[in-house]
N, C-alpha and C positions, 0 to 999 in steps of 0.2 A: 937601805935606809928607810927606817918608818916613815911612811907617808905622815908629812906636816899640816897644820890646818890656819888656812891662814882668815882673817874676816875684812875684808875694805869697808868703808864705809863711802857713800858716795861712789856707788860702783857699776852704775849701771851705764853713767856715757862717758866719754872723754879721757881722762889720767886715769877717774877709777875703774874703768872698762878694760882700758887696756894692761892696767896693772892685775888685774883678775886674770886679764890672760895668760899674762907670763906667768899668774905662778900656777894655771889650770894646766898649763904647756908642757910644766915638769911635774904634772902629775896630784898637786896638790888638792887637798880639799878647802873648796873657796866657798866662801858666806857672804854677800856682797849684802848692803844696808843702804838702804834712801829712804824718801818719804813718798816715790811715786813708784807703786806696784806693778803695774804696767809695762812700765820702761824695765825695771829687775826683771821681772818673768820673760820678757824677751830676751834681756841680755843673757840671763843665765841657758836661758833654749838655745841661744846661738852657740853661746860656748860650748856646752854639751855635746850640741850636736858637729861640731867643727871637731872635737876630741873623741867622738864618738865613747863617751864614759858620763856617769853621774856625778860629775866633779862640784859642781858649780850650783850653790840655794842660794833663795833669798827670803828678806823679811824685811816688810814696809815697815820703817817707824823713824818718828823724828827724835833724834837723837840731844833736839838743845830741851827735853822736858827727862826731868831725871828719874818720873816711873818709868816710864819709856824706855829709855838706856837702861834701868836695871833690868826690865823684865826682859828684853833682847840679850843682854850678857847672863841674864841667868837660863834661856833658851839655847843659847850658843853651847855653854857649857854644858849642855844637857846628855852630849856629844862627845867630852872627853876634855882635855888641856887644848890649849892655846898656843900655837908658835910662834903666828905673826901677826900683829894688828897696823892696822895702816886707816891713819885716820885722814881720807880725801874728801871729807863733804863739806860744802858752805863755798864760798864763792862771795862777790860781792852785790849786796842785797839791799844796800841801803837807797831811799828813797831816794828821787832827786832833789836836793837841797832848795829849801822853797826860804832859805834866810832867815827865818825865824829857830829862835833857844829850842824851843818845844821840835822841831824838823830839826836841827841837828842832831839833839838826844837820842830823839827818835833811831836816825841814819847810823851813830855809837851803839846803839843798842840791839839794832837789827846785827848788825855787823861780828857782834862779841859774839850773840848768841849762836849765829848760824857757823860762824867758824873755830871758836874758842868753847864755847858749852858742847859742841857738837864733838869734838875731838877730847876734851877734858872728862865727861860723863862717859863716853865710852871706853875709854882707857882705865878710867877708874874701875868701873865696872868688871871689865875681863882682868884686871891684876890679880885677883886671887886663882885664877885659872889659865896665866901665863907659864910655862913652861921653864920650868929653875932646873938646871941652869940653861941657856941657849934660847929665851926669848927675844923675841928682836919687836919694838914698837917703830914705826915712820910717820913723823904729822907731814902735813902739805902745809906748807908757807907759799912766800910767793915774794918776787924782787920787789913786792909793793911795801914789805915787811923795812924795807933799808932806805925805801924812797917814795912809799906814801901811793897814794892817796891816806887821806889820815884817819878816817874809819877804819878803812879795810886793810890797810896795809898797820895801824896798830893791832886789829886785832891778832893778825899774822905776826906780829913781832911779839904780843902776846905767848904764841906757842915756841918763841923762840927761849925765849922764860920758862916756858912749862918745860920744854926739851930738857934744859939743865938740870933744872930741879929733877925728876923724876930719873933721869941719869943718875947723879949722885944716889938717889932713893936706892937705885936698883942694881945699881952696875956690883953689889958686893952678893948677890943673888945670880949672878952671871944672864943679868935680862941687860941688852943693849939698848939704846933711846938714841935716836937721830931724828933731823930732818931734812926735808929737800925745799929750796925755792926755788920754782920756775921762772921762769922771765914768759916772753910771748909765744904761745903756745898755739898752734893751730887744732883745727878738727875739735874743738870744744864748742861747749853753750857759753861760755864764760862772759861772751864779746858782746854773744846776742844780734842786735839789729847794728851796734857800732862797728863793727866787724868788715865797715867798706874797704875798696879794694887802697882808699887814700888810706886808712886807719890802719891796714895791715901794713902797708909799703913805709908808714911812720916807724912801727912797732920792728920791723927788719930792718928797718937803718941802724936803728940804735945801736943794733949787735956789732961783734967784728966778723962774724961769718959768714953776712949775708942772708941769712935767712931764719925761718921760726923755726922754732921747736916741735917734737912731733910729741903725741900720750909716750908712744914707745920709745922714744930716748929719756923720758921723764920715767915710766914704768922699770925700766932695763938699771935704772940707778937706785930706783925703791929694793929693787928685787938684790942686786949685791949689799946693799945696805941690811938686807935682811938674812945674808945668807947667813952660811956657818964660818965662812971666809973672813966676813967681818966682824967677827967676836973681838976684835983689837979696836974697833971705830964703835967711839958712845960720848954721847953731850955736842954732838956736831953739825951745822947748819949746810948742809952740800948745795950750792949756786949754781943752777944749770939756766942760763941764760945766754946763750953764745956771745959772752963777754961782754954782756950791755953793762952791767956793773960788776967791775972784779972782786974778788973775792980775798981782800984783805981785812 
């Protein structure tokens, strides 16, 4: 099988870290994307060196400014076709709400861009140099998408919107379009300083299993999502939240 090339976005801690791994694991060649070069050039040195091969580049650039995203997918491409893009960057980023029109816009707008411009420009970007037939794209949503908070969790439901659409766009090109929402995820920045041991032990109640989620059970469902296995699964939201909200 020809080596695949896959590019995450947001790939240097957490979901997109460990989604880099799995697909560096089976050999693939990964392009991982943030805004902090630092953090990429370690992770990508880790990776490498843990597979002892040249799997794993980076390139700093923020991806919600749409020179930016072109000139990064037209560098990608520079390299050949596309197999898998996986858009994990953005997070929730909105200020804290100070009650005033102007602060909530603001907190709407922080929101859209870091997680909906960021996954929207970069997808756009690499589509002429996704792989027809047998592309697979994956956005990261999040159970916020179905139950809010309402900045961050519209902008996520946001890409639940774009998922469809671009399905439809694509799926007659034989390129698949999913996504995945996580619920409470441990070993991330996501949480930050909220992240106490009361805030976790909230976030594990909700489930029915007891406990969080790890990158790698969230990675391990991007990565079937993206295989060749699932050329039958396209326009679909996958809920990995150990049952805090079902998936009706």
């Amino acid at each position: 099988m020809e080596q695949r090339r896959v590019v995450v976005s947001g790939g240097g801690t957490g979901i997109g870290l460990a989604t880099a791994d799995a697909f560096a694991a089976e050999g693939a060649q990964v392009v991982i994307l943030g805004r902090r070069g630092e953090v990429l050039k370690e992770a990508a040195a880790r990776l490498n060196t843990a597979y002892d091969a040249d799997l794993v580049s980076w390139r700093a650039t923020d991806l919600s400014d749409p020179a930016q995203a072109q000139e990064a997918a037209e560098a990608i491409a520079m390299h050949g076709p596309v197999d898998v893009v996986v858009t994990n960057a953005g997070g929730n980023v909105a200020a804290s709400d100070d009650g005033t029109l102007a602060g909530i816009a603001e907190g709407y707008r922080r929101n859209f861009e870091a997680n909906v411009l960021t996954a929207v420009l970069l997808t756009e970007g690499l589509l002429p140099y996704l792989r027809r037939p047998g592309g697979r794209v994956v956005h990261l949503s999040s159970i916020a998408a179905v139950r809010g908070p309402g900045s961050y969790g519209g902008a996520k439901a946001s890409l639940h919107a774009y998922t469809y659409e671009l399905a439809q766009r694509l799926g007659a090109e034989g390129i698949t379009v999913n996504a995945v929402a996580p619920g409470y995820v441990a070993d991330t920045e996501f949480f930050g300083d909220r992240a106490t041991p009361e805030f976790v032990r909230s976030r594990v109640d909700q489930t029915l299993v007891g406990k969080p989620g790890t990158p790698a059970e969230v990675a391990a469902a991007i990565r079937y999502l993206a295989s060749p296995e699932a050329g039958y699964v396209t326009g679909q939201i996958l809920h990995i939240n150990g049952g805090a909200v079902f998936g009706r």
